[in-house]
N, CA, C and O atoms as a GROMACS GRO file, in nm:
protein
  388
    1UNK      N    1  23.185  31.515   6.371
    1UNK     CA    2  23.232  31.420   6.272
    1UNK      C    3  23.120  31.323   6.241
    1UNK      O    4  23.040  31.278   6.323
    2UNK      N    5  23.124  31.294   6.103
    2UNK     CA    6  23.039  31.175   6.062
    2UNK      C    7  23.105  31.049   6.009
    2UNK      O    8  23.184  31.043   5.916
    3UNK      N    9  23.066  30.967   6.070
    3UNK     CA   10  23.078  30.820   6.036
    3UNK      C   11  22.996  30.744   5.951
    3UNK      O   12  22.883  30.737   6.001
    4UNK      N   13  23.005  30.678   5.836
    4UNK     CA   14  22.913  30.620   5.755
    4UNK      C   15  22.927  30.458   5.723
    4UNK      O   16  22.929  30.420   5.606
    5UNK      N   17  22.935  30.385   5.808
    5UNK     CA   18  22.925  30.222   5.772
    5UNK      C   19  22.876  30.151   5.677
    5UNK      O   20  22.759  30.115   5.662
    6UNK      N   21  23.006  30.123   5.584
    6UNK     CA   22  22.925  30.027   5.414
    6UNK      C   23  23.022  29.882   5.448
    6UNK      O   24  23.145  29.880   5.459
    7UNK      N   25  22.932  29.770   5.459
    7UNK     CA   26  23.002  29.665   5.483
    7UNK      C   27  22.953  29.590   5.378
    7UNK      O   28  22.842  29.626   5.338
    8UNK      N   29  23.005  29.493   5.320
    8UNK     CA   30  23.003  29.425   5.175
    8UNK      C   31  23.132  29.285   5.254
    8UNK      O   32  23.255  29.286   5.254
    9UNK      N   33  23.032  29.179   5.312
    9UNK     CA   34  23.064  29.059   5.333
    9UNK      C   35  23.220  29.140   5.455
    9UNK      O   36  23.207  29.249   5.511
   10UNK      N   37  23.349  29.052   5.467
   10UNK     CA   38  23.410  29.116   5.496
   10UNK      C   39  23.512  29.259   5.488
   10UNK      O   40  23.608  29.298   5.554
   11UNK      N   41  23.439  29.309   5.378
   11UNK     CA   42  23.505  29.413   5.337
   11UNK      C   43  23.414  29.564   5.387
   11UNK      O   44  23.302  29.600   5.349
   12UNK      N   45  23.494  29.623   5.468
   12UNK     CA   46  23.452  29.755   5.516
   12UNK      C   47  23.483  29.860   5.493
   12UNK      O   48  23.600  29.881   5.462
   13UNK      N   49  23.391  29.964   5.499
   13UNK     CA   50  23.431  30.063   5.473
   13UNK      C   51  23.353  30.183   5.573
   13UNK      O   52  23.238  30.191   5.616
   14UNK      N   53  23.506  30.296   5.589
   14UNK     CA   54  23.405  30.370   5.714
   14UNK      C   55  23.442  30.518   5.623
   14UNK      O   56  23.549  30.534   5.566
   15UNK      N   57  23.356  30.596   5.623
   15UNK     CA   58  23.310  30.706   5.556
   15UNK      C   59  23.323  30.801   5.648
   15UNK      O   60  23.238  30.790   5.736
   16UNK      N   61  23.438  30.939   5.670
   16UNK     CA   62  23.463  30.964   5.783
   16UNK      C   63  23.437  31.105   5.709
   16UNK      O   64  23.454  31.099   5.587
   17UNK      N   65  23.396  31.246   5.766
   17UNK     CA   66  23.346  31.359   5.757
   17UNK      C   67  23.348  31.442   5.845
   17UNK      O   68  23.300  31.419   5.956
   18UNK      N   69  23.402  31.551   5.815
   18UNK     CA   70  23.413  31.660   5.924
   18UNK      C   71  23.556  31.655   6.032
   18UNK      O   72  23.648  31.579   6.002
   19UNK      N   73  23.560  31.691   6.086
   19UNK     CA   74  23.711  31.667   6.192
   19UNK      C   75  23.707  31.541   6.296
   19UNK      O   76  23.621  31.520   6.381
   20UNK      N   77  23.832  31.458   6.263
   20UNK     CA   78  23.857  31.367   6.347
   20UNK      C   79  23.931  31.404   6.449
   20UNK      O   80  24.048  31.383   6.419
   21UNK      N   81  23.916  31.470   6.603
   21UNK     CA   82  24.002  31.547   6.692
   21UNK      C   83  23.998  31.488   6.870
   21UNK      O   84  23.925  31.394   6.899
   22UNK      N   85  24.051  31.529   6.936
   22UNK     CA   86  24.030  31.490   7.054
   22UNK      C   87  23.847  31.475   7.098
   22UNK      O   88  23.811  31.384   7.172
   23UNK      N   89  23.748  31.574   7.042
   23UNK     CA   90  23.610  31.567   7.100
   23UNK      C   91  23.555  31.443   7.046
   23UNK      O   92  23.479  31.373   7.113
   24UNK      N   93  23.606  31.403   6.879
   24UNK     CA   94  23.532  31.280   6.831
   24UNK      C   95  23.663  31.184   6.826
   24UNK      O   96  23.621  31.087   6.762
   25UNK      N   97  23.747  31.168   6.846
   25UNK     CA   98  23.859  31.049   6.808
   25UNK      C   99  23.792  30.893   6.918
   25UNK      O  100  23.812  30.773   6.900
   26UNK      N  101  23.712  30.961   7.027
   26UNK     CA  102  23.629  30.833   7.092
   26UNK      C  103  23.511  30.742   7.050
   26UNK      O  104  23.483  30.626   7.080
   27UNK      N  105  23.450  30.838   6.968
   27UNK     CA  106  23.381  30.809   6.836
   27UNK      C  107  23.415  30.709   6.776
   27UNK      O  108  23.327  30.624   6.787
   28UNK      N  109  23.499  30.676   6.718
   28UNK     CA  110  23.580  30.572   6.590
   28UNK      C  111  23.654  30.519   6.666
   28UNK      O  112  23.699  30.410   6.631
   29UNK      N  113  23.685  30.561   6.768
   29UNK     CA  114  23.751  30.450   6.862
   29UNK      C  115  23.609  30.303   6.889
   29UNK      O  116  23.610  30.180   6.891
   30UNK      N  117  23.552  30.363   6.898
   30UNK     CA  118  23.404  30.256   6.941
   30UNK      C  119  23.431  30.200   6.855
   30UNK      O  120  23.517  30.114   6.876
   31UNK      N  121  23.368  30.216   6.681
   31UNK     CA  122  23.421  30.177   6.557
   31UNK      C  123  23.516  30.068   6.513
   31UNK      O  124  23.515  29.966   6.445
   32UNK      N  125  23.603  30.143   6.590
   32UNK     CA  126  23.755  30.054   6.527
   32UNK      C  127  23.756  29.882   6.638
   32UNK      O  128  23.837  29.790   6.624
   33UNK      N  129  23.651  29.888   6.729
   33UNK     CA  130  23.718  29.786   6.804
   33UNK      C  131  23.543  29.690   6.760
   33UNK      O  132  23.478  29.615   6.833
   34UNK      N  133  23.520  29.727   6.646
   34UNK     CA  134  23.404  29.663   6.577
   34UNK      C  135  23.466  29.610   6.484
   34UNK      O  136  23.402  29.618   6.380
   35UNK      N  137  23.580  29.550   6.471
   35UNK     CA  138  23.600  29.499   6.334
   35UNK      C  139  23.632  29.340   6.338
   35UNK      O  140  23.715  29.299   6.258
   36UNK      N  141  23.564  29.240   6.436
   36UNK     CA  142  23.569  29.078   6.442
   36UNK      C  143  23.533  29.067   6.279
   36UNK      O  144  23.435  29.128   6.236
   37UNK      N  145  23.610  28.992   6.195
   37UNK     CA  146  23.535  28.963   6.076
   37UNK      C  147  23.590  29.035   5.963
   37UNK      O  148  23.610  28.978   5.856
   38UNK      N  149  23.621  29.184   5.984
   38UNK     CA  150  23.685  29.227   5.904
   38UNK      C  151  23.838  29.206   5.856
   38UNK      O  152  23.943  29.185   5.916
   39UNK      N  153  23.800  29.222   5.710
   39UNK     CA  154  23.946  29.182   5.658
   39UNK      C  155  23.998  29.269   5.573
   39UNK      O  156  24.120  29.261   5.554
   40UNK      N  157  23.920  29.373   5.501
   40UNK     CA  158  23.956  29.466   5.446
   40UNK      C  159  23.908  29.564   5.448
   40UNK      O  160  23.812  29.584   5.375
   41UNK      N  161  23.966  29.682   5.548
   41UNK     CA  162  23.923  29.804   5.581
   41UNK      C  163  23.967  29.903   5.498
   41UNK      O  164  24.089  29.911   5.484
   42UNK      N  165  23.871  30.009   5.416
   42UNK     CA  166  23.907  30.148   5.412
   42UNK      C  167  23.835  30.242   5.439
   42UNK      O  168  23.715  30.238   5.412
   43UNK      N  169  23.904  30.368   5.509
   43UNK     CA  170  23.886  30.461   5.542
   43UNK      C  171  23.855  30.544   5.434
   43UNK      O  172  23.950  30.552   5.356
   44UNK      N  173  23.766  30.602   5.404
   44UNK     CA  174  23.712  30.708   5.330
   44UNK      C  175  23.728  30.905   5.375
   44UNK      O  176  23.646  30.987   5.416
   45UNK      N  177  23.809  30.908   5.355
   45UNK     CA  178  23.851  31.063   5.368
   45UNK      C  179  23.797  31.185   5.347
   45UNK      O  180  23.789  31.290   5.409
   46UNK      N  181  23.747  31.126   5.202
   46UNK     CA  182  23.712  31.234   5.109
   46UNK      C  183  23.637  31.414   5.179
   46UNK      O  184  23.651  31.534   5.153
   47UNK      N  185  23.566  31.337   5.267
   47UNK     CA  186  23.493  31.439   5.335
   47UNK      C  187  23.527  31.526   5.461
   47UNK      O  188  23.472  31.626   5.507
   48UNK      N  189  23.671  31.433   5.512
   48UNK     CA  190  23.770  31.482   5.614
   48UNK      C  191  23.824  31.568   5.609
   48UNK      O  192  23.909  31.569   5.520
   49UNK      N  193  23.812  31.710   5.709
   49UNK     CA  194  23.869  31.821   5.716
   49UNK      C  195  24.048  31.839   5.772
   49UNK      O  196  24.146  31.900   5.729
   50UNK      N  197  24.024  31.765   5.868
   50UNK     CA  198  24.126  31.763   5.991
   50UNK      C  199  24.111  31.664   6.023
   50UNK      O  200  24.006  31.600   6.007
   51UNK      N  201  24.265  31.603   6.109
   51UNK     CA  202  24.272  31.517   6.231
   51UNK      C  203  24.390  31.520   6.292
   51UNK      O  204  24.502  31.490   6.249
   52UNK      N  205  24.345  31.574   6.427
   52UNK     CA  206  24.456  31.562   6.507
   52UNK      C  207  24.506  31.453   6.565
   52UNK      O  208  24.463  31.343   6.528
   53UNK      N  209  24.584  31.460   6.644
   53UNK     CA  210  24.691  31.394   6.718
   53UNK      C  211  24.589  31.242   6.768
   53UNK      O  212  24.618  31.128   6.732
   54UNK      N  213  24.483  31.274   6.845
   54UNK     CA  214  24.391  31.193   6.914
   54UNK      C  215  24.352  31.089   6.790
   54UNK      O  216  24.338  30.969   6.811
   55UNK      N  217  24.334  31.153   6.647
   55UNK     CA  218  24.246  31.066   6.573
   55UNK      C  219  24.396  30.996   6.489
   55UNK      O  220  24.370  30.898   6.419
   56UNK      N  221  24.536  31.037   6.493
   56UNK     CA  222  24.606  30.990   6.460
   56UNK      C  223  24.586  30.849   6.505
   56UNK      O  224  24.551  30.756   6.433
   57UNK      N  225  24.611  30.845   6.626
   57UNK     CA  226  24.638  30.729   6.772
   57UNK      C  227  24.527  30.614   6.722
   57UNK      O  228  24.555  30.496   6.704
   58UNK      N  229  24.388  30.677   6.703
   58UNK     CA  230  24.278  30.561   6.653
   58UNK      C  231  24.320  30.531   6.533
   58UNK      O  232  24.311  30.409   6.530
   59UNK      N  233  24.368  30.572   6.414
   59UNK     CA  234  24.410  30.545   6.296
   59UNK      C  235  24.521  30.413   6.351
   59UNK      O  236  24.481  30.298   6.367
   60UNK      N  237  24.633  30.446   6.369
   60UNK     CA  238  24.732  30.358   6.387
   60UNK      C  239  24.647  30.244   6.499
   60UNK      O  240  24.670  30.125   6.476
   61UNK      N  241  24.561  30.272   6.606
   61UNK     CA  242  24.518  30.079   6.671
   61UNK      C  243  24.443  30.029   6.545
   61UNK      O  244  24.443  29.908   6.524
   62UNK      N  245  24.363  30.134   6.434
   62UNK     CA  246  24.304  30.050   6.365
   62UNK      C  247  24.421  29.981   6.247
   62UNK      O  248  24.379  29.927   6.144
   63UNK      N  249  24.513  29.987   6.266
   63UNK     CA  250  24.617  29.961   6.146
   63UNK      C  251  24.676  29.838   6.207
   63UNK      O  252  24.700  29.738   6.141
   64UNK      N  253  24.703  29.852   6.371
   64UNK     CA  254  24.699  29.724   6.493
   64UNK      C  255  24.642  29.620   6.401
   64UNK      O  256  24.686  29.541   6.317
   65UNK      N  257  24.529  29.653   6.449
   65UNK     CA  258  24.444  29.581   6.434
   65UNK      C  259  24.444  29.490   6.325
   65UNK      O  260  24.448  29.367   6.324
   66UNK      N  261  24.437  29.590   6.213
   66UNK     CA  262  24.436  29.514   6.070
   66UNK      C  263  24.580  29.456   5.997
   66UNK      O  264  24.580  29.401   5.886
   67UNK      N  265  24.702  29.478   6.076
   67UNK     CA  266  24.770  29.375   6.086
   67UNK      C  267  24.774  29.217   6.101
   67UNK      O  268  24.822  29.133   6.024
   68UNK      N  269  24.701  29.200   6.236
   68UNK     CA  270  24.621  29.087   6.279
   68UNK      C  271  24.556  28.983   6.158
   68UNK      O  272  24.573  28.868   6.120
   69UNK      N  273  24.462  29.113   6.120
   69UNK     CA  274  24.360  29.039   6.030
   69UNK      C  275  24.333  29.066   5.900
   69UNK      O  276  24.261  28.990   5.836
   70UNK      N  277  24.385  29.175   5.846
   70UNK     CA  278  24.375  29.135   5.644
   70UNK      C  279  24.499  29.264   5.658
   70UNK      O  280  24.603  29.279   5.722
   71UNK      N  281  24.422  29.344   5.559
   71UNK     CA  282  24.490  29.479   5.519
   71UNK      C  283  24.366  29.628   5.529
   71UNK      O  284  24.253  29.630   5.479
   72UNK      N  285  24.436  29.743   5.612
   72UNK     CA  286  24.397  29.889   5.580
   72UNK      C  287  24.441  29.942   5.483
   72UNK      O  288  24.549  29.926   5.426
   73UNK      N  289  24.302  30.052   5.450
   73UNK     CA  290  24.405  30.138   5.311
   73UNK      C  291  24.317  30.274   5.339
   73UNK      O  292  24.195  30.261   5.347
   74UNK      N  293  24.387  30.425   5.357
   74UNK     CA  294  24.329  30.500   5.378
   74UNK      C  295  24.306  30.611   5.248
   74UNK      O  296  24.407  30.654   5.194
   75UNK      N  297  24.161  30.661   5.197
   75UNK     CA  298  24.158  30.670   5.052
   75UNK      C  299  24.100  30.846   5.086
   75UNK      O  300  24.063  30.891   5.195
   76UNK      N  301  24.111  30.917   4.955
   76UNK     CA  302  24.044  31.056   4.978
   76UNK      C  303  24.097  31.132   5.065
   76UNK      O  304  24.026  31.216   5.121
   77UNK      N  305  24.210  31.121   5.091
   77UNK     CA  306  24.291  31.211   5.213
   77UNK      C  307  24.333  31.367   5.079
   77UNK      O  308  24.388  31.370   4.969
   78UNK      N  309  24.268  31.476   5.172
   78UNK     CA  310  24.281  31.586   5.100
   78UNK      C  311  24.463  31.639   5.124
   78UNK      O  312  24.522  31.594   5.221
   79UNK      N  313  24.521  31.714   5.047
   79UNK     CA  314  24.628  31.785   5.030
   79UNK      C  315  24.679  31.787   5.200
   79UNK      O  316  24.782  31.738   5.246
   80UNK      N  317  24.574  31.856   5.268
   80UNK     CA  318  24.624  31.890   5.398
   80UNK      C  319  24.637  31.748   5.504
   80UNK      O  320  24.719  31.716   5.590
   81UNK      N  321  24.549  31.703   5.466
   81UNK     CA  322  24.535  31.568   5.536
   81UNK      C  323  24.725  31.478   5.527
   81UNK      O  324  24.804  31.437   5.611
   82UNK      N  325  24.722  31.483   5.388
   82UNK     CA  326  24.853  31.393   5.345
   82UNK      C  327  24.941  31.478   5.404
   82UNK      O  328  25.008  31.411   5.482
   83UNK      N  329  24.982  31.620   5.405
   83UNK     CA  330  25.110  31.659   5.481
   83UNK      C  331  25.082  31.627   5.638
   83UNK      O  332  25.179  31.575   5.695
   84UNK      N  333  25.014  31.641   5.685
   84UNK     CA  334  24.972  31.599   5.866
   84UNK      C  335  25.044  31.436   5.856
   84UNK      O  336  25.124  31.407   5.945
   85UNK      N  337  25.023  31.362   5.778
   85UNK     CA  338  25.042  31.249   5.767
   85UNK      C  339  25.175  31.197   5.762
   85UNK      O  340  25.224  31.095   5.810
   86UNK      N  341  25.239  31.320   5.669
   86UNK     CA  342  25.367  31.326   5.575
   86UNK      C  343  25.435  31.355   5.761
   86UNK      O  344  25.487  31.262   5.822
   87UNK      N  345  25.423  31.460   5.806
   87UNK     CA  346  25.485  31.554   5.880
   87UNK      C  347  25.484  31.439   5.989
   87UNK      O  348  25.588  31.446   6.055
   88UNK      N  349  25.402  31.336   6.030
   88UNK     CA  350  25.383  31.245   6.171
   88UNK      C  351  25.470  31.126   6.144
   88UNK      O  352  25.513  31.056   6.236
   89UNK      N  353  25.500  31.099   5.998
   89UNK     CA  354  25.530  30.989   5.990
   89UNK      C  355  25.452  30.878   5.971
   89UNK      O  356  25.495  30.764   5.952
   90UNK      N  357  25.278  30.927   5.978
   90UNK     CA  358  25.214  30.774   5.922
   90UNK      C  359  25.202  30.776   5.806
   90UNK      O  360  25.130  30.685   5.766
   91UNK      N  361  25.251  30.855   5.714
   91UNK     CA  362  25.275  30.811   5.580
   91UNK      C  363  25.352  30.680   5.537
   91UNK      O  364  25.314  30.614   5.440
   92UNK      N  365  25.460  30.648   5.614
   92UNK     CA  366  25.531  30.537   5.609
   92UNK      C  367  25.444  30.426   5.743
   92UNK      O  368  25.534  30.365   5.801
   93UNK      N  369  25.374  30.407   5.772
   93UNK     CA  370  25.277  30.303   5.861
   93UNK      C  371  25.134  30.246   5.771
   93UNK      O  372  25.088  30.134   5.747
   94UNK      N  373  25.090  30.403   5.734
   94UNK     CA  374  24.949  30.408   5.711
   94UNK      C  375  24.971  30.376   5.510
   94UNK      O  376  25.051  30.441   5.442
   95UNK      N  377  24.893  30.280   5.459
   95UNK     CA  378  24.889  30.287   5.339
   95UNK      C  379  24.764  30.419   5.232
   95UNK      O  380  24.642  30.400   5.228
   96UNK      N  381  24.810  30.500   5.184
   96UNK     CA  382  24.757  30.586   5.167
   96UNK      C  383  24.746  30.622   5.018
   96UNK      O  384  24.844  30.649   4.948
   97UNK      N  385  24.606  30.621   4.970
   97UNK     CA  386  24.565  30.608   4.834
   97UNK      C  387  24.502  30.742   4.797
   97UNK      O  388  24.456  30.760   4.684
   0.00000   0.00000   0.00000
C-alpha cells in the first residue's frame, strides 16, 4: 500500500493506493494517530483496490478521532470499495463521497 501526505494548513489529505489489509492496516494506523492539528481529513481512494476488515478498524479510530476534532470525508472509493462499505455498515458511520 501507498500512502501520500498533502497537508494544506489544517486540512489533510492521505492518498491511499493499493490494498489496505491486515499486512498494511499498521501502516495508517501510524498515520492516523498523526493528526494533532488536523481538522479536515480526506481519504483519497481513488487508487484503492481493497480493504479488509483490519483497515476497516483504522478507518473508523480515524473517524474517532475526527469526531473530536473537525470532520472526515472518504473520496474515490471504487464500486467495490462502496459495497464492502455498504455490506459493514460504515456506509452509515463513514461519510462517503
Amino acid at each position: 500500500m501507498t500512502i501520500e501526505r498533502k497537508q494544506d494548513g489544517s486540512k489533510l489529505t492521505m492518498v491511499l493506493g493499493g490494498r489496505l489489509d491486515t499486512t498494511t492496516a499498521p501502516e495508517l494506523e501510524a498515520e492516523v494517530k498523526k493528526l494533532d492539528g488536523v481538522t479536515d481529513l480526506v481519504f483519497d481512494m481513488t487508487s484503492l483496490e481493497y480493504v479488509s476488515s483490519a483497515g476497516l478498524r483504522v478507518l473508523l479510530a480515524a473517524q474517532k478521532t475526527m469526531n473530536k476534532q473537525g470532520s472526515m470525508v472518504v473520496r474515490g472509493a471504487n464500486d467495490d470499495l462502496k459495497d464492502i462499505f455498504e455490506v459493514t455498515g460504515f456506509s452509515d458511520i463513514l461519510t462517503i463521497e
